[in-house]
C-alpha positions in Angstrom: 72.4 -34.9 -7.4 71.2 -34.4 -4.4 74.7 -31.8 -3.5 74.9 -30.3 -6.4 71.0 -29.1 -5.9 72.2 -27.9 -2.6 75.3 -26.3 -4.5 73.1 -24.3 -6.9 70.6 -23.4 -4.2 73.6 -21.7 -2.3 75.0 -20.1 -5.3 71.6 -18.3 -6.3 71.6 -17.3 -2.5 74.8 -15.7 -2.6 73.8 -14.3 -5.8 70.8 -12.5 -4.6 72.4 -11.2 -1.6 75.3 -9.5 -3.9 73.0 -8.2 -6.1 70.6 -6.4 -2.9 74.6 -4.7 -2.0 73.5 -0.8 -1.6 75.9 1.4 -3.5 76.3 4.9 -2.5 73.5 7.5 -3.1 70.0 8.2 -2.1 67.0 5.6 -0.8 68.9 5.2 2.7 68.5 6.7 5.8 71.3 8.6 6.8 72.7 12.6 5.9 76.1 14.6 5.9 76.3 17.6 6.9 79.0 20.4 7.3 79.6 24.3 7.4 80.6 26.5 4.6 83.2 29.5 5.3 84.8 31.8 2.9 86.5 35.2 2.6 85.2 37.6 -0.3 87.5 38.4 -3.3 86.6 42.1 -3.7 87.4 43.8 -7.0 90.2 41.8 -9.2 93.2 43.5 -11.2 92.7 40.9 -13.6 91.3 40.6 -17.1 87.2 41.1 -17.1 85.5 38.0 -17.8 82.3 36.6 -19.2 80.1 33.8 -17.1 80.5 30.4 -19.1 78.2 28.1 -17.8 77.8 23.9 -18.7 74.1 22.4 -19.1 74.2 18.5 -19.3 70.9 17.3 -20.6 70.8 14.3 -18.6 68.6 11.5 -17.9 66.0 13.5 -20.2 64.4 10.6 -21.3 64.2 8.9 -18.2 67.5 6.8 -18.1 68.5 5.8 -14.2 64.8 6.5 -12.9 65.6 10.7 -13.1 62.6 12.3 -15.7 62.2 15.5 -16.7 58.8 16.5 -16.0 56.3 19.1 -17.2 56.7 22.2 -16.3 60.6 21.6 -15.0 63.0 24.6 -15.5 66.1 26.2 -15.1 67.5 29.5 -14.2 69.8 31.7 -16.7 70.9 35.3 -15.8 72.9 38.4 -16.6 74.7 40.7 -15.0 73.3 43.6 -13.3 70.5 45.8 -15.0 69.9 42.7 -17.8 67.5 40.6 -17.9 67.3 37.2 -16.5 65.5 34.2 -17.8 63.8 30.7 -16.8 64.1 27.9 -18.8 61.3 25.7 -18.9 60.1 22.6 -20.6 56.1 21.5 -22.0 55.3 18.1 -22.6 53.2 17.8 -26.4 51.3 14.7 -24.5 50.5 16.0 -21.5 50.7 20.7 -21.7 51.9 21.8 -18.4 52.0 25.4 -17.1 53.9 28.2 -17.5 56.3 28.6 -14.2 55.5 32.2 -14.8 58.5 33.6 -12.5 58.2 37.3 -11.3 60.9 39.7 -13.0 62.4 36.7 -15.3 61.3 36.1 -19.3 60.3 32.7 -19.9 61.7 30.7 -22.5 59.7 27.5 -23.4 61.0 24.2 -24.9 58.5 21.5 -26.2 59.3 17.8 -25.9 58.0 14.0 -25.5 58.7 11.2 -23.6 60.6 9.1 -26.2 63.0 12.1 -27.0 66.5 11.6 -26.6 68.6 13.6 -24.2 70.8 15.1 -27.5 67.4 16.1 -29.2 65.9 17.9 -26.1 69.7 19.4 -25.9 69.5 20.7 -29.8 65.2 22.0 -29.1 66.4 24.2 -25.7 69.8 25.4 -27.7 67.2 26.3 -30.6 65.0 27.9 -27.9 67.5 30.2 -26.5 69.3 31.5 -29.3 65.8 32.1 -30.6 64.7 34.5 -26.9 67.8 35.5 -25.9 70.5 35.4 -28.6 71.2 39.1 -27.8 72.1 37.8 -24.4 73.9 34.4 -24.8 75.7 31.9 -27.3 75.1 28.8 -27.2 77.4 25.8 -28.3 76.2 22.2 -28.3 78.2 18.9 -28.5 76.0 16.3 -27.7 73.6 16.3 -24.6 75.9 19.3 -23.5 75.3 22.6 -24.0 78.1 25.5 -23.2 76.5 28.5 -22.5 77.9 32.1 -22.5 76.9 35.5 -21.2 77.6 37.8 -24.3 77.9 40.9 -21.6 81.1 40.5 -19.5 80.5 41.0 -15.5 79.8 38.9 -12.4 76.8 37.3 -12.9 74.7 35.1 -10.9 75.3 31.7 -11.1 73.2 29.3 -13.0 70.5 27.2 -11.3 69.1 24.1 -12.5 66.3 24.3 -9.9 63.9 20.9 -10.3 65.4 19.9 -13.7 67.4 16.8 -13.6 70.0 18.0 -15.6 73.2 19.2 -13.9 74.4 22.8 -14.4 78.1 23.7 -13.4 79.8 27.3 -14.2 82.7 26.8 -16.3 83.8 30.5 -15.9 83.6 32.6 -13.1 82.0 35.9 -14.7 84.2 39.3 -13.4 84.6 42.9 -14.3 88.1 44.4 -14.1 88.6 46.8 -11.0 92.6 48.3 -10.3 92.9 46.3 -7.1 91.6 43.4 -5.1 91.9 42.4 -1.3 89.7 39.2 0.9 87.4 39.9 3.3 87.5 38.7 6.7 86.3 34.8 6.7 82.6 34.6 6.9 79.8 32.1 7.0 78.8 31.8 3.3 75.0 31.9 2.9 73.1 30.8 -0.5 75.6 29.2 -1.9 75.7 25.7 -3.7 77.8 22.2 -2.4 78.1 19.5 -4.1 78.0 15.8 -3.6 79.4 12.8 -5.0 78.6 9.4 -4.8 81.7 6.9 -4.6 84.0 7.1 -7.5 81.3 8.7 -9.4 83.1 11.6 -11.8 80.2 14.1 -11.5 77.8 15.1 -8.8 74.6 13.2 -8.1 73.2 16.0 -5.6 73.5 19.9 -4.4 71.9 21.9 -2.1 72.3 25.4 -0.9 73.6 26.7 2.4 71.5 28.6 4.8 72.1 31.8 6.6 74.6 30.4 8.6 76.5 28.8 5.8 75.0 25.4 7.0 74.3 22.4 5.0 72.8 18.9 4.9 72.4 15.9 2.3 69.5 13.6 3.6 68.5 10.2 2.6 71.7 8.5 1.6 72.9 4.9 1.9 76.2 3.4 3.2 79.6 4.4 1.5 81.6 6.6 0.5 81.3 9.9 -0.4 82.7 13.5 -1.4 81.7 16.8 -0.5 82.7 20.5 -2.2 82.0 23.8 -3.1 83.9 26.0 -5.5 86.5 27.9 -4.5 87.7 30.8 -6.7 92.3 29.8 -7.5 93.9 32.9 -6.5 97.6 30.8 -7.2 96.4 30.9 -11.0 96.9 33.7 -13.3 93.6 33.0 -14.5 91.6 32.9 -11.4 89.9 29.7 -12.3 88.1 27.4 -10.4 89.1 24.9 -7.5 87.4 22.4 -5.3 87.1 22.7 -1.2 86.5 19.0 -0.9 85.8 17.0 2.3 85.9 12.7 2.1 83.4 11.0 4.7 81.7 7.8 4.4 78.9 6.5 6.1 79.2 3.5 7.9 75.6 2.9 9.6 71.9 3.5 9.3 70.7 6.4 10.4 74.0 8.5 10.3 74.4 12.1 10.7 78.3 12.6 9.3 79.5 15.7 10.0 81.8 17.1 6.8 83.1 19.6 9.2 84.4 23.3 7.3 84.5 23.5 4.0 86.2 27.0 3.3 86.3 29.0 -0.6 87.2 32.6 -1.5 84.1 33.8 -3.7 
């Protein structure tokens, strides 16, 4: 009786220190960082193309700890000389406030706490084709909405800002010009990288570089991870989309990986 006590007791031990095992993401101490270079597709001899851009509604409702909160929004534009908008997001129990961003029309979903990701995803479809139908379609298929500039050009790319949703570009916007040619490689300021955790199939975080095409992820625990940016396919008749993509893992607390160079044509 006595052993088998002793048994169990180890067992629930193991248990509990299985269960503590860190898997990769945030709450640790340690960061990734890296440089982002790129030459400049200028001009394109082929067909002129409207932005299509992916909204996932996800972890609405609070699912995973991630809750959208009042006042929240996201960024939706048009190409040059249109107008660009903010999506944002009221809460019936609690009215927040207006973002009210400078040279941007609002556009302003209501929702609660106990609504599902799919009904906030149908109540922001309903608000956009309702402020800016005459700039955008909208086509929902669950918690995802696909979003596309009516007006074809090179727009500027979605931003989901402090939602938690996650907001991708399906479709590189682009006029039509007769020829095209790369700039010399550059530092690549402002623009977004992404980062996934473990064998994760999207994201978890992105930030934006600075100036000097510089980036950091901060806060992350042991494991593996994989950084990118998107890299504009110049082998595809299509010119679709392509990941620069760097593997690192973390090892240790209080880390600093470096990625090293990430490097896209834009």
């Amino acid at each position: 009786m006595k052993f088998n006590y002793i048994l169990v007791l180890a067992s629930s031990i193991a248990l509990s220190f299985a269960s503590c095992k860190k898997v990769e993401g945030p709450g640790g101490t340690s960061s990734i960082t890296g440089t982002l270079t790129g030459k400049i597709l200028q001009g394109s001899s082929g067909t002129p193309k409207a932005e299509v851009t992916h909204v996932i509604v996800t972890h609405a409702n609070g699912v995973d700890g991630s809750i959208l909160d009042n006042s929240d929004y996201f960024l939706l534009n048009t190409p040059t000389g249109g107008v660009n908008y903010y999506v944002w997001y009221e809460n019936t129990n609690f009215p927040g406030q207006d973002p009210g961003l400078a040279g941007r029309t609002g556009i302003k979903v209501t929702y609660s706490n106990n609504e599902s990701n799919v009904t906030i995803a149908t109540n922001t479809t309903a608000a956009i084709q309702s402020m800016a139908g005459t700039d955008f379609s909208v086509w929902q298929s669950g918690d995802v909405l696909t979003i596309t500039n009516l007006a074809i050009g090179e727009v500027a790319d979605a931003d989901e800002v402090n939602t938690p949703f996650i907001v991708d570009v399906a479709t590189q916007g682009k006029s039509a010009t007769s020829s095209a040619a790369l700039s010399e490689e550059v530092p690549i300021a402002d623009e977004r990288v992404y980062l996934i955790f473990g064998e994760e199939d999207f994201y978890g975080e992105s930030v934006r570089t600075d100036e000097n095409g510089r980036f950091q992820f901060k806060g992350l625990t042991r494991g593996d991870y994989r950084v990118y940016a998107l890299s504009v396919d110049t082998l595809s008749s299509t010119e679709g989309m392509v990941r620069s993509e760097a593997v690192v893992s973390i090892t240790e607390k209080k880390q600093v990986i470096d990625a090293g160079q990430l490097s896209i044509i834009k």
